[in-house]
C-alpha positions as CSV (number, residue, x, y, z in Angstrom):
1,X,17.6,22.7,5.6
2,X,14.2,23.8,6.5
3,X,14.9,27.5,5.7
4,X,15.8,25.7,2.6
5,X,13.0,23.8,1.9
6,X,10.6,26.6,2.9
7,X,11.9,28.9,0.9
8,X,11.7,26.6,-2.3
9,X,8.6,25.6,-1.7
10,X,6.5,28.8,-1.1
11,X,5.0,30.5,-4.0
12,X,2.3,30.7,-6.6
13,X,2.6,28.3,-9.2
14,X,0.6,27.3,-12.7
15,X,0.6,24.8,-15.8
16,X,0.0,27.3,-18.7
17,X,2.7,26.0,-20.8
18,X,1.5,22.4,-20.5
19,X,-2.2,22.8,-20.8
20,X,-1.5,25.1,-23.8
21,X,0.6,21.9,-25.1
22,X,-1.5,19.2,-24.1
23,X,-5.2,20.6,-23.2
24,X,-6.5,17.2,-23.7
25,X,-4.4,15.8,-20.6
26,X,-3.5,18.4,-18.2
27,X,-6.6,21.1,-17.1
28,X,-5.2,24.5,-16.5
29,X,-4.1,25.1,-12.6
30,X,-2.7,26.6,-10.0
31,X,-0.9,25.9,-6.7
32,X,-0.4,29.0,-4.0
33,X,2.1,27.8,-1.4
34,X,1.9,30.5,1.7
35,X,4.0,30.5,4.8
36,X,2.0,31.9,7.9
37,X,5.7,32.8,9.4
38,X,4.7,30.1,12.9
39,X,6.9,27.5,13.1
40,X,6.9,26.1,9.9
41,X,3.5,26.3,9.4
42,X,2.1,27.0,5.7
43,X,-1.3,26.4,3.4
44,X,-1.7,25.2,0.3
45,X,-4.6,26.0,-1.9
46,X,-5.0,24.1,-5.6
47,X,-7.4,25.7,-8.4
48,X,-8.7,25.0,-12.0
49,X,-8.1,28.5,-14.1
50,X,-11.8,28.4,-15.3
51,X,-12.8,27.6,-11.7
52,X,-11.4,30.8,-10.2
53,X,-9.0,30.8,-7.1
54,X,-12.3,31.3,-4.4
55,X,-13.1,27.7,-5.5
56,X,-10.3,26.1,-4.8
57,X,-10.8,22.1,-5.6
58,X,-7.9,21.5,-2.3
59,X,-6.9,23.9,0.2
60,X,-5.3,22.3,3.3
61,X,-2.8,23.4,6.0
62,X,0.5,21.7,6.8
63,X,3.4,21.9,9.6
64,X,6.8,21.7,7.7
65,X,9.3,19.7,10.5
66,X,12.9,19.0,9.8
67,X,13.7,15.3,11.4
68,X,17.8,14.0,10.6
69,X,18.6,14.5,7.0
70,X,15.1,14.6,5.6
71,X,11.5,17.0,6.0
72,X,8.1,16.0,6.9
73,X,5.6,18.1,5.7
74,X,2.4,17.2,7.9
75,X,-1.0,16.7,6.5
76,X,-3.6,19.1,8.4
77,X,-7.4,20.4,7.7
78,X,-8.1,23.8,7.2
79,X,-9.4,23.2,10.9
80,X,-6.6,22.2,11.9
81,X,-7.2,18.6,12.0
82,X,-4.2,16.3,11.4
83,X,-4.4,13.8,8.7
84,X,-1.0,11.7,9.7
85,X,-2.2,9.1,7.1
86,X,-1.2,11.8,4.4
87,X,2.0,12.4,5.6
88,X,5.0,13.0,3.1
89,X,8.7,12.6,3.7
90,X,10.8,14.9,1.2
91,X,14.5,14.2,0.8
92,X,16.8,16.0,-1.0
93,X,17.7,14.7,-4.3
94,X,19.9,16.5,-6.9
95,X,18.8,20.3,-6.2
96,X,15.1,18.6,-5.9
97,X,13.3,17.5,-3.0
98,X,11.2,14.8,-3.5
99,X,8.3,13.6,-1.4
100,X,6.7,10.4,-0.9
101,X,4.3,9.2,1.3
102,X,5.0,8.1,5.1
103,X,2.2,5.4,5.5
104,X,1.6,3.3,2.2
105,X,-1.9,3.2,0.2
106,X,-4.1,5.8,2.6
107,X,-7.9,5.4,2.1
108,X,-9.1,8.8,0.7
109,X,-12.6,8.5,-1.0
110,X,-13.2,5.1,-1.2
111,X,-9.7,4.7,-3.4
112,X,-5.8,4.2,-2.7
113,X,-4.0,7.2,-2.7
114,X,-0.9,7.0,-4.6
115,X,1.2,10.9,-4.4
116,X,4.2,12.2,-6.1
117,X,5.3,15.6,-5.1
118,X,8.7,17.3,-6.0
119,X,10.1,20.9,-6.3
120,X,12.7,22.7,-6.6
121,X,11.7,26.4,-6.4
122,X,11.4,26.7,-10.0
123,X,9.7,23.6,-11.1
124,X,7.0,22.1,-8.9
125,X,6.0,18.6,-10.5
126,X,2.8,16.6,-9.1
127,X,1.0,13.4,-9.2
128,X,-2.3,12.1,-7.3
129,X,-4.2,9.2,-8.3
130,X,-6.9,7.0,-6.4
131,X,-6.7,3.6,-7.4
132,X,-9.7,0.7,-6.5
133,X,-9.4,-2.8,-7.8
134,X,-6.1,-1.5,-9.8
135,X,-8.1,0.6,-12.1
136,X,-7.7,4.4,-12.0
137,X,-10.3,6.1,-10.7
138,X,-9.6,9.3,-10.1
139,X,-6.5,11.7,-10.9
140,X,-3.9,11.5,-13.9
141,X,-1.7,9.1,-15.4
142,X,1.0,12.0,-16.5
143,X,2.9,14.1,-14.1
144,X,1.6,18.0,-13.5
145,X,4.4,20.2,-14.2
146,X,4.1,23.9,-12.8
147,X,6.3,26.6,-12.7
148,X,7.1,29.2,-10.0
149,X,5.4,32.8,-11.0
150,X,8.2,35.3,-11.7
151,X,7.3,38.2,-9.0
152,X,5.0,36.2,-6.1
């Protein structure tokens, strides 16, 4: 299953269809998912197009563990820090996995972090928001929807 997951999940991905459609709502971006081939290890960096990918607005490293019938994909600095409050656990739905996170409402930046995350080595569909006094205050109310570069 982890082979699985891995090998789903790693790639370079963009939004170019939907910020041509919607430009208003979704800013153009990219993910790059890179396995470092040590135990499940992998990076993650996150990007506006007009930003350029050496100014990444995320970059963050993760340990990718298989635990029963479900994955937990670890949240970890570039430092190598862990984050365990950012945790998500990803179960297989439908050709999909789907993650949500461990530990409900983590504190990042003052807000609640609410996260949606799924993928199935095509489509990779996304969804951060911080919340405070149940206003928005930072991320969208629409689901990113990238797809896998042909070739990476």
């Amino acid at each position: 299953m982890i082979e699985d997951f891995i090998s789903k999940l790693r790639g370079k991905y963009n939004n170019l269809k939907q910020a041509q459609e919607s430009p208003r709502d979704h800013s153009y971006v990219h993910i790059i998912w890179t396995d470092l081939q040590a135990d499940g290890r992998m990076t993650i960096k996150q990007w506006y197009d007009m930003d350029g990918e050496s100014n990444p607005y995320r970059s963050r490293c993760h340990k990718i563990l298989q635990k029963d019938d479900y994955i937990v994909v670890e949240n970890w600095g570039t430092d190598w820090t862990h984050s365990p409050a950012f945790d998500m656990k990803f179960t297989l739905v439908d050709s999909f996995y789907k993650g949500e996170l461990i530990y409900p409402d983590p504190i990042i930046r003052e807000t609640t972090l609410k996260s949606f995350v799924e993928f199935d080595g095509y489509t990779y569909r996304s969804m951060d928001q911080g919340w405070k006094d149940d206003k928005l205050v930072w991320g969208s109310l629409s689901i990113y929807e990238l797809q896998k570069e042909i070739g990476f």
